[in-house]
C-alpha positions in Angstrom: 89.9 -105.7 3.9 88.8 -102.3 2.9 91.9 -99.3 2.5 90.9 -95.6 2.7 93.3 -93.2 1.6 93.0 -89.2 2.4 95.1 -87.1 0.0 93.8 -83.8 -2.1 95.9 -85.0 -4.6 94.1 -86.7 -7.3 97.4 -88.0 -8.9 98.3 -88.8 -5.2 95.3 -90.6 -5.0 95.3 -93.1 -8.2 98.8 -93.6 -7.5 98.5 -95.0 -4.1 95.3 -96.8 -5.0 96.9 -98.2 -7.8 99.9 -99.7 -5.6 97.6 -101.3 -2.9 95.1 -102.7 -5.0 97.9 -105.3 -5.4 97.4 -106.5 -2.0 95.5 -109.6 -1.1 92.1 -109.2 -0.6 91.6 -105.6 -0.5 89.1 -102.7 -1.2 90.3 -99.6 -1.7 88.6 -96.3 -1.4 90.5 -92.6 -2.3 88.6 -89.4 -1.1 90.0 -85.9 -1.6 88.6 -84.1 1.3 89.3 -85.0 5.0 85.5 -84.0 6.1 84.1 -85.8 3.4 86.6 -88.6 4.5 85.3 -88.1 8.0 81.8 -88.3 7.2 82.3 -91.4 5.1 83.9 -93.0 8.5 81.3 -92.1 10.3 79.0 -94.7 8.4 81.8 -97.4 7.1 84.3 -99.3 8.6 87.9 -98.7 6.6 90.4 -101.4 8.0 93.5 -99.0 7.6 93.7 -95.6 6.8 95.9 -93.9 5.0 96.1 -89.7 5.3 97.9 -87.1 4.3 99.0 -84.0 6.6 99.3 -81.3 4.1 95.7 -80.7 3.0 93.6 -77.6 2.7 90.9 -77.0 5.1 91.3 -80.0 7.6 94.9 -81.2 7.5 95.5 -84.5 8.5 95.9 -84.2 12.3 92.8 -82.7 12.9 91.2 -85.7 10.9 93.1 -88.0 12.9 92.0 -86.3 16.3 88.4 -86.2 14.9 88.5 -89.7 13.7 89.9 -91.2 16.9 86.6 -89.7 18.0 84.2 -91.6 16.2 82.6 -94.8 17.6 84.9 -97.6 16.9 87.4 -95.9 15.8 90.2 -96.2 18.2 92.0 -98.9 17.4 91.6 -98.7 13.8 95.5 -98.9 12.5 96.2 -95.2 11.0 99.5 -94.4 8.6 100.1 -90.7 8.1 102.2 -89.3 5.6 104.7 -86.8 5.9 107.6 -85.1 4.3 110.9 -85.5 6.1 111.6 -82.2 7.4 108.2 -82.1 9.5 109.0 -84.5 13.1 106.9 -81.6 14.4 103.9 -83.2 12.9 105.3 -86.8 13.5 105.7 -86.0 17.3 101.9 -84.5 17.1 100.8 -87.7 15.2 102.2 -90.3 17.8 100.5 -88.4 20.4 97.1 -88.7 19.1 97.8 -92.7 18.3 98.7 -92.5 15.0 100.4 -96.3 14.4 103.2 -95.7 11.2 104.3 -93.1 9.0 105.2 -92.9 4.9 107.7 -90.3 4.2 107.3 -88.3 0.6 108.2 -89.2 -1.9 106.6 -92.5 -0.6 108.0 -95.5 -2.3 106.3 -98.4 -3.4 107.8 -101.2 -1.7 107.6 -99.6 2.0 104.2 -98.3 1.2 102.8 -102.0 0.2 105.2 -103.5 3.5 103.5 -100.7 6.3 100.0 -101.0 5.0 100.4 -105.1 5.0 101.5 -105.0 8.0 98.5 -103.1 9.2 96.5 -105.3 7.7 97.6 -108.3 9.1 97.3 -106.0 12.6 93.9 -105.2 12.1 93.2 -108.9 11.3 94.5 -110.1 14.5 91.9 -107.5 16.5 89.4 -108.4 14.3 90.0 -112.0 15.0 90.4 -111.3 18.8 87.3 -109.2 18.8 85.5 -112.0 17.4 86.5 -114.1 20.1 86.0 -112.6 22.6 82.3 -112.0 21.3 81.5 -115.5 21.2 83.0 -116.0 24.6 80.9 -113.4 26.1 77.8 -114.8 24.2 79.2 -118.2 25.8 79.6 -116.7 28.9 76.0 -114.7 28.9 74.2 -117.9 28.0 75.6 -120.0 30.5 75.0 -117.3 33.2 71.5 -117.6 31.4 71.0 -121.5 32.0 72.2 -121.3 35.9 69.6 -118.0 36.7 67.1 -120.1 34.9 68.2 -123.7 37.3 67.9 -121.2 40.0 64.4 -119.8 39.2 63.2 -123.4 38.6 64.9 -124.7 42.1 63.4 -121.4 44.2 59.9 -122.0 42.9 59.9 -125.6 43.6 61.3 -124.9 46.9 58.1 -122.3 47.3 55.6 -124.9 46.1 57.2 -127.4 48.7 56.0 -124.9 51.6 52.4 -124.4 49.8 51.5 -128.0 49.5 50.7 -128.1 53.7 48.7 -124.9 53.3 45.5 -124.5 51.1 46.8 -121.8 48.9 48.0 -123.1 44.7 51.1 -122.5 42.9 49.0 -119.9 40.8 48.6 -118.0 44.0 52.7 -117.5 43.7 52.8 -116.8 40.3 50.2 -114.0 40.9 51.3 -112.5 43.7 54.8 -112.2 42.4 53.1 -110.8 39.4 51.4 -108.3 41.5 54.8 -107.6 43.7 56.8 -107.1 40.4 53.9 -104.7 38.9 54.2 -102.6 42.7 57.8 -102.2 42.4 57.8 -101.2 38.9 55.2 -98.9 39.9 57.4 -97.4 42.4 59.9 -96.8 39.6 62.6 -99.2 40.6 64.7 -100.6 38.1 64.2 -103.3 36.2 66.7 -105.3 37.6 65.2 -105.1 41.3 61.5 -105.7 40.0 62.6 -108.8 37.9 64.5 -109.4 41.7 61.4 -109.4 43.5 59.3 -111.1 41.5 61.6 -114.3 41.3 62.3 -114.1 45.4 58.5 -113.5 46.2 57.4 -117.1 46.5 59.6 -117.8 48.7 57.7 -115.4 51.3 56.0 -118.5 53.3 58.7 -120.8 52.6 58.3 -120.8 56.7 55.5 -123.2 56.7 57.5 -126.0 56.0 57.9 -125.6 60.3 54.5 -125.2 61.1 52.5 -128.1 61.8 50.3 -129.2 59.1 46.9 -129.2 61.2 47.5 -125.8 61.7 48.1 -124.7 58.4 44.9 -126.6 57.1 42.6 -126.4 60.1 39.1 -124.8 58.2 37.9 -122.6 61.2 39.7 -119.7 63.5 42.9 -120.3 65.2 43.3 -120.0 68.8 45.6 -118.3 70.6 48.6 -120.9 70.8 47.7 -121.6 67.1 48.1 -118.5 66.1 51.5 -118.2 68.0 52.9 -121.1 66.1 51.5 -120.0 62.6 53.6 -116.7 63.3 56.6 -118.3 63.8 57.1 -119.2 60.0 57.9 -115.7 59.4 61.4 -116.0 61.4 61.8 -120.0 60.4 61.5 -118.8 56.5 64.1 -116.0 57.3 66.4 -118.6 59.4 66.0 -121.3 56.5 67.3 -118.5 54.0 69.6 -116.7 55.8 73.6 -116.8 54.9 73.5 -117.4 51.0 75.6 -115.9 48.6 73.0 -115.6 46.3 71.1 -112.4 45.4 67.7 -114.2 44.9 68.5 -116.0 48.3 69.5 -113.3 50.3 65.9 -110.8 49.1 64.1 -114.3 49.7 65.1 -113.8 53.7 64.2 -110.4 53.8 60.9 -110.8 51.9 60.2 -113.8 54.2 60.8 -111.9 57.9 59.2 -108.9 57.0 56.2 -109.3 54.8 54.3 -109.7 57.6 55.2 -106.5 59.4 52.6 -103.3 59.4 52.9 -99.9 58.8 51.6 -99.2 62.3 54.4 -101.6 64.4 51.5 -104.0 64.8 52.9 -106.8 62.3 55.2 -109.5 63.4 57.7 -111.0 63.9 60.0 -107.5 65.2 57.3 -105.3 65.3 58.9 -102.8 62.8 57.0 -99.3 61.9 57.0 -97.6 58.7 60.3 -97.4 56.6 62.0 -99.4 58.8 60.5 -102.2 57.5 62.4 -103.8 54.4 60.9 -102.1 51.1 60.5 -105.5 50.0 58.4 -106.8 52.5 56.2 -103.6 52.5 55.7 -104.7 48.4 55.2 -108.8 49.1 52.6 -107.3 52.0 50.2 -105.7 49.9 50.6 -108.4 47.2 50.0 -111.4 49.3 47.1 -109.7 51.1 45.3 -108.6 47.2 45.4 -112.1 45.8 44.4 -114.0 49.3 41.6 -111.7 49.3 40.4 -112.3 45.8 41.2 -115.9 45.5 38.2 -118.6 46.7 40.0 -120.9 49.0 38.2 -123.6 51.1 37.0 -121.5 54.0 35.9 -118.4 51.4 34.7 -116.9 48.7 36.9 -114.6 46.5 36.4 -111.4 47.5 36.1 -108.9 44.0 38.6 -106.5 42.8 36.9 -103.3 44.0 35.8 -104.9 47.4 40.1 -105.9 47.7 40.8 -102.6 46.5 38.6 -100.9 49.3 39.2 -102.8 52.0 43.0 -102.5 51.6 42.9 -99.0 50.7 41.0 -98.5 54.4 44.2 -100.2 56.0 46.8 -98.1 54.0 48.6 -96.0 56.5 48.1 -98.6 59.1 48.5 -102.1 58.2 50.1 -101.3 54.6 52.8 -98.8 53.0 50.5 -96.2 51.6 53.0 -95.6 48.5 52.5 -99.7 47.7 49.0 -98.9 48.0 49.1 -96.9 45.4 51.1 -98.1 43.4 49.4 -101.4 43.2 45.6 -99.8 42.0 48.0 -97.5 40.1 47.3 -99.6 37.0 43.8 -100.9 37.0 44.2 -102.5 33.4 47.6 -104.4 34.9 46.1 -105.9 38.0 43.4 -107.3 36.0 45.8 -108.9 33.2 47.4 -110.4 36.3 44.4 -111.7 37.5 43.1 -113.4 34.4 46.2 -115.0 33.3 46.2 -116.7 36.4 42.6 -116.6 36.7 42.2 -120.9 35.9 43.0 -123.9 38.7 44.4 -125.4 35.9 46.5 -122.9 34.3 49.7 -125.0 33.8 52.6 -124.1 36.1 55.6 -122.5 33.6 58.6 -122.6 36.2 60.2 -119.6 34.1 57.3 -117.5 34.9 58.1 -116.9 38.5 61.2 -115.2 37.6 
């Protein structure tokens, strides 16, 4: 335990060393000036503090109001000595949290009893502070194991809806890769674009009620086809709707809306511009970008530039012009996204759809 006593004394100050050196496990350090002293907290960590009040230049209430200032500093058990006449300065000192006083001429015994008794106070917090670290690493890691169960469960849950339709789990790792890179290009926080790229997949999670020979028929739907094949939109919304959970509840909205246009064409409410969901609007342009440059069995992959045109033709209409943007934002991005995912058989790392 490290003591730091304050006095421009320097007989003061060997004295008092002197007597607390004799104290279990202790450091002691004596400085003359409270600034110095001041400073020297500033980049240590004394476990008591001893000062006294009557000093030139910085007495030792304004040390103890600067020092209660410093980071970590405002608990740290404080004794201020005093002569008897001065309960002014006492009365000042208790208001600005001093925690005990020595009254001159200080005597030996009752300064060795205050300053143990600090010590074994300051090695109580110290102890507490400790535990209530490792509880909150406990805590943090824990918290850390469920978000990841819940990642791991949401993909699977997504892959479940992709295995009656011809798109690959690497088409939900990119897109959410391209949804997270749109929102962070729209300078949301991190916390919202890690959100979005973990609740993406699940924007199709519909097509678990659409009949299979829909989803896989190779040529053009007709009209009652196409009916049924927009319905997954409300059934992916209707089979996430009413969880407690954060990833959950942006997986409903993600899954009604990202089908909506910019122009009130899009289904399944017909919604215009801002009033469609923010996250839909950034799973729309996401989707549509990989779809188009990813080779399924009735196409080619379409490349980057051709994507980029096409969609930048429909911005305004079918798409959020500001997702748009922000997804050609970064050129060097979208193509990192592309490549990493680039390979059928890319193993599927559950932990990197969140």
């Amino acid at each position: 335990m490290h003591i730091l006593i304050i006095d421009d004394d320097a007989a003061n100050l060997d004295l008092f060393g002197h007597m607390l050196e004799m104290l279990d496990d202790c450091a002691v350090t004596g400085l003359r000036d409270a600034r110095e002293a001041l400073s020297w907290c500033a980049a240590h960590a004394p476990d008591v503090v001893v000062v006294d009040y009557m000093m030139p230049g910085m007495d030792g209430l304004e040390f103890l109001r600067q020092f209660r200032m410093l980071p970590g500093k405002l608990q740290t058990p404080l004794v201020m000595v005093t002569a008897d006449t001065q309960s002014r300065v006492r009365h000042e000192a208790l208001r600005l949290s001093a925690n005990d006083f020595l009254t001159k001429p200080v005597n030996f015994v009752e300064l060795n009893a205050r300053v143990g008794n600090l010590l074994a106070l300051r090695r109580a917090q110290l102890e507490l502070a400790g535990h209530a670290a490792r509880l909150a690493d406990e805590v943090r890691l824990a918290t850390a194991v469920i978000a990841a169960r819940e990642r791991e469960a949401i993909f699977r849950l997504a892959r479940a809806a992709e295995f009656h339709s011809p798109e690959t789990g690497t088409h939900l790792l990119r897109m959410a890769a391209y949804a997270e890179l749109v929102a962070r290009n729209l300078g949301l926080d991190p916390a919202q674009c890690e959100l979005i790229r973990t609740a993406a997949p699940l924007h199709d999670i519909g097509k678990l009620g659409v009949p299979e020979a829909i989803l896989q028929k190779p040529g053009p739907l007709d009209e009652r086809e196409r009916a049924a094949m927009r319905e997954h939109a409300g059934i992916g919304a209707d089979i996430l709707a009413g969880s407690d959970s954060p990833l959950l509840q942006a997986g409903a909205v993600i899954a009604a809306s990202h089908h909506e246009r910019w122009d009130g064409g899009g289904y399944p409410l017909g919604l215009a511009g801002a009033a469609i969901p923010l996250l839909g609007r950034i799973v729309a342009v996401a989707d549509v970008f990989d779809a188009l440059t990813s080779r399924r069995a009735y196409k080619q992959a379409w490349d980057a530039d051709a994507a980029r045109a096409a969609m930048r033709e429909e911005s305004g209409r079918h798409f959020d012009p500001a997702c748009v943007d922000a997804l050609f934002r970064d050129g060097a991005a979208l193509a990192a996204i592309h490549q990493h995912y680039a390979q059928p058989e890319v193993l599927l790392n559950f932990a990197e759809a969140a």
